[in-house]
N, CA and C atoms as an extended XYZ file, in Angstrom:
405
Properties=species:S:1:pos:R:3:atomname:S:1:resname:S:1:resid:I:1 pbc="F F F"
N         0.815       -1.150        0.000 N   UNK     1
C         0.000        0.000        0.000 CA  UNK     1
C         0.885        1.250        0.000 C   UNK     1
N         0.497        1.891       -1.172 N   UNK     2
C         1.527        3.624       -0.739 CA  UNK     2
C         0.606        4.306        0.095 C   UNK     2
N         1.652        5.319        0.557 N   UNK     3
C         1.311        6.302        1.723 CA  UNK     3
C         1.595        7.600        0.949 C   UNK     3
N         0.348        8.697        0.957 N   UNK     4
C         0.542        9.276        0.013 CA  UNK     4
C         1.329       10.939        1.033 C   UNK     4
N         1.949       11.487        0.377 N   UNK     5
C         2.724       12.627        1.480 CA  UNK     5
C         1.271       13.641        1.428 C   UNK     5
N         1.479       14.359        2.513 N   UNK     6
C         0.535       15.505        2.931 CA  UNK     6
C         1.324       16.177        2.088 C   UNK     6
N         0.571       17.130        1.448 N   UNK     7
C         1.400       18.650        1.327 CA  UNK     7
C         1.341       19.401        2.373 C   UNK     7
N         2.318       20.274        2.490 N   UNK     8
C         2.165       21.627        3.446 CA  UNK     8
C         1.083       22.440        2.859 C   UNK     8
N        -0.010       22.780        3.766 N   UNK     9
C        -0.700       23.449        3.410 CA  UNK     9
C        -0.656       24.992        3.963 C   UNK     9
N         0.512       25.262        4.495 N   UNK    10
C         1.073       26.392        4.862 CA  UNK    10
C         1.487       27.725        4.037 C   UNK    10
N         0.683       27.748        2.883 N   UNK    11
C         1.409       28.327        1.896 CA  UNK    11
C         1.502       30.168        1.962 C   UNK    11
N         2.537       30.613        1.717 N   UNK    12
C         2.187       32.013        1.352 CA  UNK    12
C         1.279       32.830        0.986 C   UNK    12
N         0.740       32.123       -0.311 N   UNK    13
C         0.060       33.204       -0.816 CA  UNK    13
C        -1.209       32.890       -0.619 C   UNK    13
N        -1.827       32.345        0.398 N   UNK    14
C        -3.005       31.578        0.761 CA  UNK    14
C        -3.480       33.125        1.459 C   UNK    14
N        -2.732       33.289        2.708 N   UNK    15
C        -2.919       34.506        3.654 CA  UNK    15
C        -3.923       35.879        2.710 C   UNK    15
N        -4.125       36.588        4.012 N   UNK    16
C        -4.588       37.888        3.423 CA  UNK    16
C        -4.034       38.989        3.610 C   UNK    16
N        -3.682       39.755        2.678 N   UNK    17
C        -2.876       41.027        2.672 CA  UNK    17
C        -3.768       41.968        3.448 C   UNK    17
N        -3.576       42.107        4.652 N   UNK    18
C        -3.744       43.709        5.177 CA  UNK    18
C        -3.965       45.133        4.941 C   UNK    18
N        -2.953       44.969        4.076 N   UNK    19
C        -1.716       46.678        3.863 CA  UNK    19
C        -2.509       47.444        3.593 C   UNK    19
N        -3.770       47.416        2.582 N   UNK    20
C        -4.404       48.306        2.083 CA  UNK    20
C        -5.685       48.944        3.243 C   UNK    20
N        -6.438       47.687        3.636 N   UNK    21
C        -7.110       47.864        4.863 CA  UNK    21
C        -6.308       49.209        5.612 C   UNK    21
N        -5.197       48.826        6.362 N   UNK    22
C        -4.578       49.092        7.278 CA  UNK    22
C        -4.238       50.707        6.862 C   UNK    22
N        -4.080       50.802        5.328 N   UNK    23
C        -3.360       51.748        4.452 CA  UNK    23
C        -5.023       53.188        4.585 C   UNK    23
N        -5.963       52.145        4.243 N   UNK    24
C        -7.284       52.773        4.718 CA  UNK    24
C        -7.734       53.753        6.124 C   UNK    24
N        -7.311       52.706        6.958 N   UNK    25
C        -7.655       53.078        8.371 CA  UNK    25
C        -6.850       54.607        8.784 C   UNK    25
N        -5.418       54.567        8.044 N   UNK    26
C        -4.585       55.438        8.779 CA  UNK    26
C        -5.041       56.775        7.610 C   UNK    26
N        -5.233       56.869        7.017 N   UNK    27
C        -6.207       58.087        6.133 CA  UNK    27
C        -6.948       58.428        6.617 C   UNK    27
N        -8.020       57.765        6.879 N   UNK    28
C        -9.180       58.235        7.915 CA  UNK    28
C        -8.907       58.481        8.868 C   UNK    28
N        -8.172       57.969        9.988 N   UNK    29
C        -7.691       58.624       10.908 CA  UNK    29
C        -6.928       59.852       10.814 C   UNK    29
N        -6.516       60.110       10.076 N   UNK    30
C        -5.786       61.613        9.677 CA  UNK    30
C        -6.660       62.626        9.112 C   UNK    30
N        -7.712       62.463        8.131 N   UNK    31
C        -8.951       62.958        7.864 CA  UNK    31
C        -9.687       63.454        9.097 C   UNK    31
N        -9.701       62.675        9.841 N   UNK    32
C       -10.708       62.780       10.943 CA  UNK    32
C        -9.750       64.164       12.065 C   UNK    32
N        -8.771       64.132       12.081 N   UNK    33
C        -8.005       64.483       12.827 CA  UNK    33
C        -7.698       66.013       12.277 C   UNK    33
N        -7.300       66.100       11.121 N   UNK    34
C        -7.454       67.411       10.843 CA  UNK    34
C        -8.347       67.970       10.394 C   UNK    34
N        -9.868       67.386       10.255 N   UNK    35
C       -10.965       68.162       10.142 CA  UNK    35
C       -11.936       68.302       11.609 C   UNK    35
N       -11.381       67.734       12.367 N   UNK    36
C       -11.742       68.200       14.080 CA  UNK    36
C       -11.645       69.264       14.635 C   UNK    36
N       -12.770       69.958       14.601 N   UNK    37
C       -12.329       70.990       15.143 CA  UNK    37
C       -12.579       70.892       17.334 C   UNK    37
N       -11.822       71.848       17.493 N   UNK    38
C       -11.635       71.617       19.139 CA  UNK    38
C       -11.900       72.733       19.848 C   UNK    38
N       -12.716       72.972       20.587 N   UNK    39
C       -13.088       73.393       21.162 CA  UNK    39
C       -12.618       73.991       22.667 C   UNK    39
N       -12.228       74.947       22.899 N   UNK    40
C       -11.627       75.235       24.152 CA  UNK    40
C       -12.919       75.664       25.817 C   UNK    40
N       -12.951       74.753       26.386 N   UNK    41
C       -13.518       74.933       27.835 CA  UNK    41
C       -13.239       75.591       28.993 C   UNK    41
N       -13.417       76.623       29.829 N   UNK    42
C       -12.958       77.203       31.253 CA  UNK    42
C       -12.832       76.166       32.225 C   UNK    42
N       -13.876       75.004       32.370 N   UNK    43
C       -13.992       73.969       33.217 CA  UNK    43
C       -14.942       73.961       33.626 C   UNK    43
N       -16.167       74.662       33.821 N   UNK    44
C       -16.919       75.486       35.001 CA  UNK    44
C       -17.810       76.179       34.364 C   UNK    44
N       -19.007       75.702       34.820 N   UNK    45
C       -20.033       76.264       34.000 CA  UNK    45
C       -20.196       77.623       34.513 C   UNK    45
N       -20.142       78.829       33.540 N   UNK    46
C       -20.271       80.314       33.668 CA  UNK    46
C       -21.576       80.481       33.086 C   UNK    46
N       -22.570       81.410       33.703 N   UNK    47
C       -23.617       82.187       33.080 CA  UNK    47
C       -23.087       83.274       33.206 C   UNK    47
N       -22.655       83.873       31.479 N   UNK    48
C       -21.962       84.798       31.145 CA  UNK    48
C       -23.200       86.031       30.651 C   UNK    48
N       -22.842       86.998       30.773 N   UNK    49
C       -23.333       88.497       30.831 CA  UNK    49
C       -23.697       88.449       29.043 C   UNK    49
N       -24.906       88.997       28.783 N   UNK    50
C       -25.363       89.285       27.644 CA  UNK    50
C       -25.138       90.838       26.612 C   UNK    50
N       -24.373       90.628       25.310 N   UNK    51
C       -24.237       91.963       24.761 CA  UNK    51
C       -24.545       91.834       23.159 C   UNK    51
N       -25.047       93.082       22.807 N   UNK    52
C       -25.522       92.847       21.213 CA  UNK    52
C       -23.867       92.775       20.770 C   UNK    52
N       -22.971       93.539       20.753 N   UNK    53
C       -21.811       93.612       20.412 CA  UNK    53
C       -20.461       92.780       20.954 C   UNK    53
N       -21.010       91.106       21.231 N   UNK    54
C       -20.045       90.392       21.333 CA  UNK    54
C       -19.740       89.793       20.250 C   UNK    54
N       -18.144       89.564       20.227 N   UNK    55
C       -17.177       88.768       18.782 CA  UNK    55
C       -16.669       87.787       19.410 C   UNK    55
N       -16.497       87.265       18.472 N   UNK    56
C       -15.936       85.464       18.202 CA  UNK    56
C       -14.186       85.445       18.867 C   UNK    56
N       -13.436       85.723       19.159 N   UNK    57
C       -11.961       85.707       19.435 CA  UNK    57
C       -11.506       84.116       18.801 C   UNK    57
N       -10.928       84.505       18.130 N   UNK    58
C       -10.451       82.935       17.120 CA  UNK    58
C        -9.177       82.677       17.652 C   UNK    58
N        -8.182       83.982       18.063 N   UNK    59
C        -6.982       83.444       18.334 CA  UNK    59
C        -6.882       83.188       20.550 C   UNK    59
N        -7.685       82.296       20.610 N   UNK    60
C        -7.755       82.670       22.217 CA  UNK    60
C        -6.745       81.519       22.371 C   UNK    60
N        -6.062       81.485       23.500 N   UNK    61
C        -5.329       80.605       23.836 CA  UNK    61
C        -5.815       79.879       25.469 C   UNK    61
N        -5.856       81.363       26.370 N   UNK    62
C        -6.066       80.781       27.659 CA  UNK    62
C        -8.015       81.187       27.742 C   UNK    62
N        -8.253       80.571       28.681 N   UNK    63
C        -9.400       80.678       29.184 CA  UNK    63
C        -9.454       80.853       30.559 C   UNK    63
N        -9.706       81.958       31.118 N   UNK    64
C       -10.604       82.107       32.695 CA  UNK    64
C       -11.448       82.300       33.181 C   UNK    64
N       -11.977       81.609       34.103 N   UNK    65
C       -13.872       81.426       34.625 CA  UNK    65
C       -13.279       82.110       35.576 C   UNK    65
N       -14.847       82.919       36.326 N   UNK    66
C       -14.477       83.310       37.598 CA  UNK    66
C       -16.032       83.023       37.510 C   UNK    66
N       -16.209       82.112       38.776 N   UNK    67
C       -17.449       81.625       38.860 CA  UNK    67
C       -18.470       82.516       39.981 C   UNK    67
N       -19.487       82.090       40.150 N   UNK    68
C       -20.580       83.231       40.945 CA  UNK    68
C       -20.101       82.902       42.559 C   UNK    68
N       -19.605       82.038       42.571 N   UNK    69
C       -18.796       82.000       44.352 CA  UNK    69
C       -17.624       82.748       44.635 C   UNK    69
N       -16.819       82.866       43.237 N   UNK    70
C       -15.818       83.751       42.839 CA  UNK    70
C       -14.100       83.080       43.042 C   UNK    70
N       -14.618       81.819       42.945 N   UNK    71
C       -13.452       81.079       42.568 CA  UNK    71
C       -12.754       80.966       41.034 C   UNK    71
N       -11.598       80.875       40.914 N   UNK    72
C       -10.995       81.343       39.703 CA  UNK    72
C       -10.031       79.947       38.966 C   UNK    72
N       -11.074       79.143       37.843 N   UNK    73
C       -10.666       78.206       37.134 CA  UNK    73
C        -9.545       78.770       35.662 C   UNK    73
N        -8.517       78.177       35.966 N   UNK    74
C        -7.484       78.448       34.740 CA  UNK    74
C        -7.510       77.332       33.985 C   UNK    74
N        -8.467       77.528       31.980 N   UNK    75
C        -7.858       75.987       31.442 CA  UNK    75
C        -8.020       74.689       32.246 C   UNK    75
N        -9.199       74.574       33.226 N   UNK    76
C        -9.843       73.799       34.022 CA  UNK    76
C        -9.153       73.134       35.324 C   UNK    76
N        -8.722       73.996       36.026 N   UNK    77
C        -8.050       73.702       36.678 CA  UNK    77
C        -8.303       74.787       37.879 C   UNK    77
N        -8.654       74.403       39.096 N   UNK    78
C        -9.042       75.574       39.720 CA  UNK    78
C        -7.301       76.213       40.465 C   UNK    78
N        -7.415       77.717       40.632 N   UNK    79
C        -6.203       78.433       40.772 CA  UNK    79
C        -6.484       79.576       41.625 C   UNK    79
N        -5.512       79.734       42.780 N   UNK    80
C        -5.822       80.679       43.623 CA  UNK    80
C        -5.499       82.174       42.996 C   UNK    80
N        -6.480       83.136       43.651 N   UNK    81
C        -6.678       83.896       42.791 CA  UNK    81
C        -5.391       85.236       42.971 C   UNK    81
N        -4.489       84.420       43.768 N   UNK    82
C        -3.400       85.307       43.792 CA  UNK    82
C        -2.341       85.197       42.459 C   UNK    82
N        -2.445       84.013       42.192 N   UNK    83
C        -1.481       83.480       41.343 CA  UNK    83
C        -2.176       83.398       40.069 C   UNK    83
N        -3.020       83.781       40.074 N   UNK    84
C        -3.687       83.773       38.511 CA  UNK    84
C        -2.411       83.895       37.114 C   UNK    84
N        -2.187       85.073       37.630 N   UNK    85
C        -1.479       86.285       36.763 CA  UNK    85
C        -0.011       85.054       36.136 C   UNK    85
N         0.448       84.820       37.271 N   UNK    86
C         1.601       83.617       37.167 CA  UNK    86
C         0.951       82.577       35.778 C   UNK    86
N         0.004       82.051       36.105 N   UNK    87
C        -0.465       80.389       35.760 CA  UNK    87
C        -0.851       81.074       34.124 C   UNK    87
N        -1.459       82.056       34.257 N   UNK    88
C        -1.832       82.231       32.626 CA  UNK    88
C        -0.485       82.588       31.907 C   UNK    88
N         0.361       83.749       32.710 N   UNK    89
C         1.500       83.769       31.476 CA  UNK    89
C         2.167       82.820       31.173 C   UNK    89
N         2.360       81.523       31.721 N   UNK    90
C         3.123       80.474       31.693 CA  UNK    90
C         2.371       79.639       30.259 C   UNK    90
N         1.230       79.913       30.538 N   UNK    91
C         0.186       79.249       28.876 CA  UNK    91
C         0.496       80.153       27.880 C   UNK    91
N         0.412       81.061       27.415 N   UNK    92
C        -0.342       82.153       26.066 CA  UNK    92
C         1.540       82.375       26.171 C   UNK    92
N         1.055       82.457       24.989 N   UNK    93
C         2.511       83.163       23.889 CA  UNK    93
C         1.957       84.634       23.871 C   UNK    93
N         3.498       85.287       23.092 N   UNK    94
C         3.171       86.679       23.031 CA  UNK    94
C         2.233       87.076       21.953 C   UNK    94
N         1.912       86.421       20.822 N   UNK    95
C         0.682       86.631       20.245 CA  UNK    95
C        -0.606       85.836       20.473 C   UNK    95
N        -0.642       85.602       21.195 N   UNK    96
C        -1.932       85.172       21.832 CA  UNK    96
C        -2.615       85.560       22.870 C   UNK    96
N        -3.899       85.198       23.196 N   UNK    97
C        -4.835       86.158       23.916 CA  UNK    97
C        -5.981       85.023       24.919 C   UNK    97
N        -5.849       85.942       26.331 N   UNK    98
C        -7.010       85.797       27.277 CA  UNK    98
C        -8.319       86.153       27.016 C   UNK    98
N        -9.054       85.232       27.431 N   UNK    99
C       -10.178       85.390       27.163 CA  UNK    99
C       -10.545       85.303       29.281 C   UNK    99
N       -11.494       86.450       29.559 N   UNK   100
C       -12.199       85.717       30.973 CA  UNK   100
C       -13.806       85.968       31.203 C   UNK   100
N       -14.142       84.720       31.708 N   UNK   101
C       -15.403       84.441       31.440 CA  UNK   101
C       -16.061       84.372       33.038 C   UNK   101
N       -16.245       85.660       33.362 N   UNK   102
C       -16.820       85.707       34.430 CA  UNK   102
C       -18.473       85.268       34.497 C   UNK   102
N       -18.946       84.958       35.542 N   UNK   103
C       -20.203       84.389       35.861 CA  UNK   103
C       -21.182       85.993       36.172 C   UNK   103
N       -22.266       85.928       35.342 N   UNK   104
C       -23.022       87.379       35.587 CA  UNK   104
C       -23.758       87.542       37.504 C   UNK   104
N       -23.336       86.508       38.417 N   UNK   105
C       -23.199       86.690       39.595 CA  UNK   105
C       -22.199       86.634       40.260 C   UNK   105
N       -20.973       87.602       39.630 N   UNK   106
C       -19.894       87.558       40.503 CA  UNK   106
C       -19.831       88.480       40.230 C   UNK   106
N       -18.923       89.157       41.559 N   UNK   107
C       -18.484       90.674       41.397 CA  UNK   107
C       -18.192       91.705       40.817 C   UNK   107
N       -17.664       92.797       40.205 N   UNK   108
C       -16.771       93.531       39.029 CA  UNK   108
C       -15.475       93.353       39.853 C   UNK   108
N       -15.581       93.296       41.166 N   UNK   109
C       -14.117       93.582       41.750 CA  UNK   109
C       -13.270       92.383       41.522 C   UNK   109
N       -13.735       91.417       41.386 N   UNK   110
C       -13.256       90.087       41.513 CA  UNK   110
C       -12.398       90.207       39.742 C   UNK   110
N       -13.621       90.310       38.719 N   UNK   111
C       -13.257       90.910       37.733 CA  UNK   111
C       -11.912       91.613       37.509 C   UNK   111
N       -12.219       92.807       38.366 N   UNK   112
C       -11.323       93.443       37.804 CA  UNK   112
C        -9.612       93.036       38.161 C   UNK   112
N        -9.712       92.653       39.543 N   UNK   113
C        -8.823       92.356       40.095 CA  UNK   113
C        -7.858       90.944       39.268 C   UNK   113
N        -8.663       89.836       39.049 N   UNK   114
C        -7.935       89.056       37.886 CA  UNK   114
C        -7.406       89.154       36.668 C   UNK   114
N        -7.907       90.478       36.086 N   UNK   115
C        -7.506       91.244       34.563 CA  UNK   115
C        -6.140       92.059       35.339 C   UNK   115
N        -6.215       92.976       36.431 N   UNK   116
C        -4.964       93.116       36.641 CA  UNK   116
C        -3.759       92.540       37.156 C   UNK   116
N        -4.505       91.314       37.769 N   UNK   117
C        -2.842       90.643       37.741 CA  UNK   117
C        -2.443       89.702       36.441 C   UNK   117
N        -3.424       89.557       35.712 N   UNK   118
C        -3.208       88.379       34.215 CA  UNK   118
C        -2.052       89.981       33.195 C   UNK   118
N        -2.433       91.387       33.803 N   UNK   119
C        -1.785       92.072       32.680 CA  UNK   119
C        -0.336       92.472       33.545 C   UNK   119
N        -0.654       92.348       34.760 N   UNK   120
C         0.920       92.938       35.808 CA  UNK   120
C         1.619       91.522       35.299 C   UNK   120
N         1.013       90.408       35.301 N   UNK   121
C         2.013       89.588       34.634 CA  UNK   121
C         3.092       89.484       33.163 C   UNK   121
N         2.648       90.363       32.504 N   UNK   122
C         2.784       90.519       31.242 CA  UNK   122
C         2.109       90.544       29.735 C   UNK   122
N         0.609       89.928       30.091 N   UNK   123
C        -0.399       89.377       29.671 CA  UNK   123
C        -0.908       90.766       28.858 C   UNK   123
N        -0.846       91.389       27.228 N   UNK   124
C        -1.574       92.200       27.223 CA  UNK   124
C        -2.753       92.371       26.354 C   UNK   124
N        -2.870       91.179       25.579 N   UNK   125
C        -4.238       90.898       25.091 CA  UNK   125
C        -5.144       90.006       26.150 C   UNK   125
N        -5.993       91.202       27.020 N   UNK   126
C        -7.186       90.256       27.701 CA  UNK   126
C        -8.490       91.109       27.479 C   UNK   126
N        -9.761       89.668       27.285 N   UNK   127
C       -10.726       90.415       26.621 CA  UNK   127
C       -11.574       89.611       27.845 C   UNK   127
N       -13.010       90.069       27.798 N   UNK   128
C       -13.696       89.745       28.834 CA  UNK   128
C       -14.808       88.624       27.964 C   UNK   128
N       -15.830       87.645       28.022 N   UNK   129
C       -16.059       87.046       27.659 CA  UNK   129
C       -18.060       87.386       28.000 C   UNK   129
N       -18.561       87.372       26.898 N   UNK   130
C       -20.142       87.414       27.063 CA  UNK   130
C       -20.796       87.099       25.809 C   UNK   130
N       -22.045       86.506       26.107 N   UNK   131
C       -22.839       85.744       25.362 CA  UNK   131
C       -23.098       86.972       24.105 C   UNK   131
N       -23.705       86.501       23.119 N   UNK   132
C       -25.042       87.142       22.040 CA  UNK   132
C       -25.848       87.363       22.138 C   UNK   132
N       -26.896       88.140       22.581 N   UNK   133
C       -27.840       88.400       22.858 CA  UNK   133
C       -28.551       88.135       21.892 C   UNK   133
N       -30.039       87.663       21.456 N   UNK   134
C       -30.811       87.106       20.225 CA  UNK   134
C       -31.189       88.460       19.500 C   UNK   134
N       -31.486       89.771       20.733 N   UNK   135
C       -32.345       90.852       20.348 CA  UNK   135
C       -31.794       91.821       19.611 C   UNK   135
């Protein structure tokens, strides 16, 4: 009786090529990535003050809440309000700009007092932050 040999059925070109799949995935992931747009947060929900004449600030870098208890979130991170001035210049470049988003139940003093130490720091684009009004 013969014994007949197995072949190897191990063959190369049996498999499935990947590359293109794979070649797929990383496009879309790059697609996806530079058409994302991102969104910058204070941390802290602000009910911000209403004006017909608020603008868009496109080049903002830092963000500051000063909330209606009058605690002071930097870039989501809460920050004593001595050191404000410190923590933001360490973020924003020299062409870039503060934005602060006080809560319409917090003080002006509190206000004002965080705009002057964000500018004694060096800070000299800071803008104050308020809604659109519909009317």
């Amino acid at each position: 009786m013969r014994r007949r040999r197995l072949r190897d059925t191990s063959d190369d070109s049996t498999g499935i090529d990947l590359t293109p799949m794979l070649d797929v995935v990383f496009i879309m992931l790059i697609f996806f990535i530079v058409t994302t747009s991102f969104i910058k947060e204070s941390g802290v929900e602000i009910d911000r003050p209403e004006s017909s004449q608020a603008t868009a600030r496109p080049d903002t870098q830092v963000l500051v809440a000063i909330t209606a208890e009058g605690a002071v979130w930097v870039d989501g991170e809460a920050v004593d309000a001595h050191r404000v001035g410190a923590r933001v210049a360490d973020l924003v470049s020299d062409d870039g700009s503060v934005v602060v988003q006080a809560d319409r139940r917090s003080t002006t003093g509190e206000l004002i007092e965080v705009m002057d130490r964000i500018r004694k720091a060096g800070v000299e684009n800071v803008a104050v932050a308020a809604s659109r009004d519909a009317g």
